[in-house]
N, CA and C atoms as a LAMMPS dump frame, in Angstrom:
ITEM: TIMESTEP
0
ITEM: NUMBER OF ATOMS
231
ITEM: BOX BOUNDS ff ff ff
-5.0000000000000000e+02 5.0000000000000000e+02
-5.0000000000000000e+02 5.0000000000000000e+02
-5.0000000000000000e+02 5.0000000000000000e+02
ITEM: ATOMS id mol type element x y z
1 1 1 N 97.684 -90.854 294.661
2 1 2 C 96.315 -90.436 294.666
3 1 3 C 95.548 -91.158 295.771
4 2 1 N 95.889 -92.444 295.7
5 2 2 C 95.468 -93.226 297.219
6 2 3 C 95.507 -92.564 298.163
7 3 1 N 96.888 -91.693 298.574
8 3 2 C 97.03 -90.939 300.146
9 3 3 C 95.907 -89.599 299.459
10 4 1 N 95.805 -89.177 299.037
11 4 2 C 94.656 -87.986 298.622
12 4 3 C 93.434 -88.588 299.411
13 5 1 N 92.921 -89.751 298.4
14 5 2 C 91.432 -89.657 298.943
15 5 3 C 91.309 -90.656 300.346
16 6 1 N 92.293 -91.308 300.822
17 6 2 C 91.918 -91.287 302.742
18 6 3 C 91.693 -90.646 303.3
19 7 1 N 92.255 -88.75 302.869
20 7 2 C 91.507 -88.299 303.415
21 7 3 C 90.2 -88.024 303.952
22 8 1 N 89.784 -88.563 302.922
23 8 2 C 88.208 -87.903 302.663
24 8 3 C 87.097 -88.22 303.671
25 9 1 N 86.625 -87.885 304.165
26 9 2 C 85.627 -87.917 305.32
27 9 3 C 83.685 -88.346 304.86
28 10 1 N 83.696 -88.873 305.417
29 10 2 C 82.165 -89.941 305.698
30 10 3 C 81.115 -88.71 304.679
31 11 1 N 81.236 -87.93 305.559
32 11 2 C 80.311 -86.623 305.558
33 11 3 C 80.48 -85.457 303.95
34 12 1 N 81.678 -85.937 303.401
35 12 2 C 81.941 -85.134 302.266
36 12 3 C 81.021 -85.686 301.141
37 13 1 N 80.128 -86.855 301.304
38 13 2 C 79.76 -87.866 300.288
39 13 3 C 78.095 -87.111 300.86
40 14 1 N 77.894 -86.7 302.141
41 14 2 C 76.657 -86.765 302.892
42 14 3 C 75.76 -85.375 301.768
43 15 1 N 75.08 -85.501 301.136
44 15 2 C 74.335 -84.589 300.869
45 15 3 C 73.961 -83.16 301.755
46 16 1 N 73.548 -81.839 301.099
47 16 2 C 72.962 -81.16 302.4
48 16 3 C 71.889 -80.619 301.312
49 17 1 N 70.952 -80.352 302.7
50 17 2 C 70.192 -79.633 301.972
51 17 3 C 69.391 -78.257 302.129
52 18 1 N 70.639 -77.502 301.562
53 18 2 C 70.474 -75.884 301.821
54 18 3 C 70.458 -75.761 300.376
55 19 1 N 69.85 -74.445 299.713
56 19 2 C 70.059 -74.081 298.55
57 19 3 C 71.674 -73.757 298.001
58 20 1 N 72.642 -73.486 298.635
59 20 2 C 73.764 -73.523 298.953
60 20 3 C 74.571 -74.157 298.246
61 21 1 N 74.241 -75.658 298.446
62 21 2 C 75.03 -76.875 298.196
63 21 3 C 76.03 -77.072 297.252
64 22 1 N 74.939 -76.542 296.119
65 22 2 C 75.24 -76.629 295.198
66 22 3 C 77.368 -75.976 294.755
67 23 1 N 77.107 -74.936 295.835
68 23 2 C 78.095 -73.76 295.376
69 23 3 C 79.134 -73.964 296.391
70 24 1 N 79.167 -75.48 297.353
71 24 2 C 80.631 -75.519 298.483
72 24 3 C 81.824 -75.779 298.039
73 25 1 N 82.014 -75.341 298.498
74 25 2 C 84.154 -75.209 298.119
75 25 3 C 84.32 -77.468 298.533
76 26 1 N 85.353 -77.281 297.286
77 26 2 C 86.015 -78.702 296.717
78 26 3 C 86.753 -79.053 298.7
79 27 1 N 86.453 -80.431 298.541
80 27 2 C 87.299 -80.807 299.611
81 27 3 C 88.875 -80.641 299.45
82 28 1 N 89.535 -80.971 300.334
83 28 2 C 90.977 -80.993 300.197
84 28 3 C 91.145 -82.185 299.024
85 29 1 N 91.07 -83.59 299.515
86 29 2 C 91.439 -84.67 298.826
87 29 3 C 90.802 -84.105 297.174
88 30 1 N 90.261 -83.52 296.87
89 30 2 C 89.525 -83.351 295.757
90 30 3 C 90.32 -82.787 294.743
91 31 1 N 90.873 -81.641 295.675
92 31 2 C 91.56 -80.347 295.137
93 31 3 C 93.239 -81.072 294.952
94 32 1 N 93.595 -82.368 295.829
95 32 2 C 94.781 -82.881 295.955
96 32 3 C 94.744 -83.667 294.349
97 33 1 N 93.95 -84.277 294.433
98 33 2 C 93.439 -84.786 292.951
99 33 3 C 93.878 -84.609 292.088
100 34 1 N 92.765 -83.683 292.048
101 34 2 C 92.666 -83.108 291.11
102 34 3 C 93.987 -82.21 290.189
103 35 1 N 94.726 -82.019 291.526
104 35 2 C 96.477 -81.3 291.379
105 35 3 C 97.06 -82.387 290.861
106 36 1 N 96.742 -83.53 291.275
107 36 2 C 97.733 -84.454 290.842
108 36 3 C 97.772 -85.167 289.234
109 37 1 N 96.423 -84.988 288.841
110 37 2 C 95.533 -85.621 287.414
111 37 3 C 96.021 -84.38 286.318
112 38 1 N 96.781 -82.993 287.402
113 38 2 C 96.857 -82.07 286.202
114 38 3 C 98.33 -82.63 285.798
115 39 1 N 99.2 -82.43 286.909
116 39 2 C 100.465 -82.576 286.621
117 39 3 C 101.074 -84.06 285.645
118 40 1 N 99.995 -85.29 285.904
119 40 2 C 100.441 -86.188 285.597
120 40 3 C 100.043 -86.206 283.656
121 41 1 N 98.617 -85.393 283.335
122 41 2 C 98.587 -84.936 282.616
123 41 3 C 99.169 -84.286 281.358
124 42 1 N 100.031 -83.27 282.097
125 42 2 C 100.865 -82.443 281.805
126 42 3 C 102.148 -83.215 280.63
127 43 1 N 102.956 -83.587 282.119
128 43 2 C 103.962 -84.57 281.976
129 43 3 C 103.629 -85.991 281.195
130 44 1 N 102.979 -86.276 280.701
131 44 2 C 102.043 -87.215 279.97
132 44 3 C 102.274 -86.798 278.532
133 45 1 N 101.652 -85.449 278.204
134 45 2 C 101.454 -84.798 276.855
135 45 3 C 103.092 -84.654 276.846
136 46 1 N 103.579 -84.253 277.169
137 46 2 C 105.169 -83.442 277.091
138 46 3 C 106.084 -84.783 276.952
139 47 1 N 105.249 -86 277.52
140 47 2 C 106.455 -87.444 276.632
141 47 3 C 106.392 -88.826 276.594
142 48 1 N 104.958 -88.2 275.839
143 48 2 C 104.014 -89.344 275.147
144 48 3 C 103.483 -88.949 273.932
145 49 1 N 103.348 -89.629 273.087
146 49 2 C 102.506 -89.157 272.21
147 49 3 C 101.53 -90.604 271.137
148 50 1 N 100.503 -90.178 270.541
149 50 2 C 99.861 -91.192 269.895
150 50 3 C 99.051 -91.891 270.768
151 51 1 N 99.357 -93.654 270.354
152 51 2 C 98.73 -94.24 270.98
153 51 3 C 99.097 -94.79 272.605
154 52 1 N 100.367 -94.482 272.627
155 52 2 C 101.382 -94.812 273.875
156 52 3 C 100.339 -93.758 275.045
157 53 1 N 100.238 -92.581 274.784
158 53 2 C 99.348 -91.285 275.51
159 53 3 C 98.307 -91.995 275.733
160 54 1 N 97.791 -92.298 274.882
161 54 2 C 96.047 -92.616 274.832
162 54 3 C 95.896 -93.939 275.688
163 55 1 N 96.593 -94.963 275.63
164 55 2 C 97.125 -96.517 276.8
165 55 3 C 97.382 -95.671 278.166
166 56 1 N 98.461 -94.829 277.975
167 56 2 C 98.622 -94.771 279.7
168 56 3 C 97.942 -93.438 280.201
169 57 1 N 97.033 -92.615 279.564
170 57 2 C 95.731 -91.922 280.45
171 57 3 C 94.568 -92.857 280.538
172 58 1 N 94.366 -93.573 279.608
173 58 2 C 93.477 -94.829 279.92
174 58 3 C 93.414 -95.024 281.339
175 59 1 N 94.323 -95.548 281.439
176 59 2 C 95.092 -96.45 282.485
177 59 3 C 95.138 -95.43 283.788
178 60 1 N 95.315 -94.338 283.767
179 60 2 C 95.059 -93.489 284.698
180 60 3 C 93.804 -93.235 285.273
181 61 1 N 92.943 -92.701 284.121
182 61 2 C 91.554 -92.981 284.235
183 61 3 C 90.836 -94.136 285.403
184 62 1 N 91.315 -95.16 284.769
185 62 2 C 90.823 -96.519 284.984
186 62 3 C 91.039 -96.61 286.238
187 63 1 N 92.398 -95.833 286.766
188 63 2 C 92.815 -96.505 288.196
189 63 3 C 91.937 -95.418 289.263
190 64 1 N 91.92 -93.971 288.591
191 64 2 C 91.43 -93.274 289.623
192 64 3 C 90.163 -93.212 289.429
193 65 1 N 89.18 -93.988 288.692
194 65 2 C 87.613 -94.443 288.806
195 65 3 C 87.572 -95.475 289.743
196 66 1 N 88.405 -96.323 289.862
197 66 2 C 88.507 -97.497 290.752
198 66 3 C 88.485 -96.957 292.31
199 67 1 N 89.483 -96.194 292.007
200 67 2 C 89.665 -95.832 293.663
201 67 3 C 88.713 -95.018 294.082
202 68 1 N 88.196 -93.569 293.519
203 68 2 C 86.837 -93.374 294.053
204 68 3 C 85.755 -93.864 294.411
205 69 1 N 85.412 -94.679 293.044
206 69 2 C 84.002 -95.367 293.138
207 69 3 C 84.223 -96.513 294.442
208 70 1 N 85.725 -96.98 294.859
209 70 2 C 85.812 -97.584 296.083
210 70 3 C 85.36 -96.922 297.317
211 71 1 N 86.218 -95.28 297.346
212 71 2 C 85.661 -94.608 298.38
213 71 3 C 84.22 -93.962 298.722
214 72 1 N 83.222 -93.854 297.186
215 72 2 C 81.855 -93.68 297.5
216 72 3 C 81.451 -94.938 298.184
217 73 1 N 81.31 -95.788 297.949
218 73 2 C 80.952 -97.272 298.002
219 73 3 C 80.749 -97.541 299.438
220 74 1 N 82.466 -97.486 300.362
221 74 2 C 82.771 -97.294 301.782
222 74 3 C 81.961 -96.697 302.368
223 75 1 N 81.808 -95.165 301.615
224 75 2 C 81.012 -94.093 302.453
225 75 3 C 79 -93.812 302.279
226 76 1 N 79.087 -95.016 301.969
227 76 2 C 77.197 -95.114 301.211
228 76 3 C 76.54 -94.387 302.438
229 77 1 N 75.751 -93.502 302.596
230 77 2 C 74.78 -93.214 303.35
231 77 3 C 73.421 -93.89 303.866
């Protein structure tokens, strides 16, 4: 997920302000993500279960809040 969001560019964080905005298509790194949070997901439910599931999406969670809120942070306007 790390190589996902290097992609991500200065300007994807940059606000605009067209009525528009609201409705722009997901960046790549977003959409990479977001692919990746499904599959791991997936494969998660299919052989995990209980509390073992609930520890390691935690833990998923946890890591890919870290790493965004790193890359907003970088990219402050």
């Amino acid at each position: 997920m790390g190589a996902q969001l290097t992609k991500q560019k200065k300007t994807d964080f940059k606000p605009r302000n067209d009525d528009d905005s609201f409705a722009r298509v997901n960046t790549e790194p977003c959409i990479g993500c977001c692919d990746i949070l499904e599959k791991v997901g997936i494969a998660a439910k299919q052989n995990l279960s209980g509390k073992n599931l609930e520890v390691f999406l935690t833990e998923v969670g946890v890591a890919f809040h870290r790493y965004g809120f790193r890359d907003i942070i970088l990219y402050i306007i």
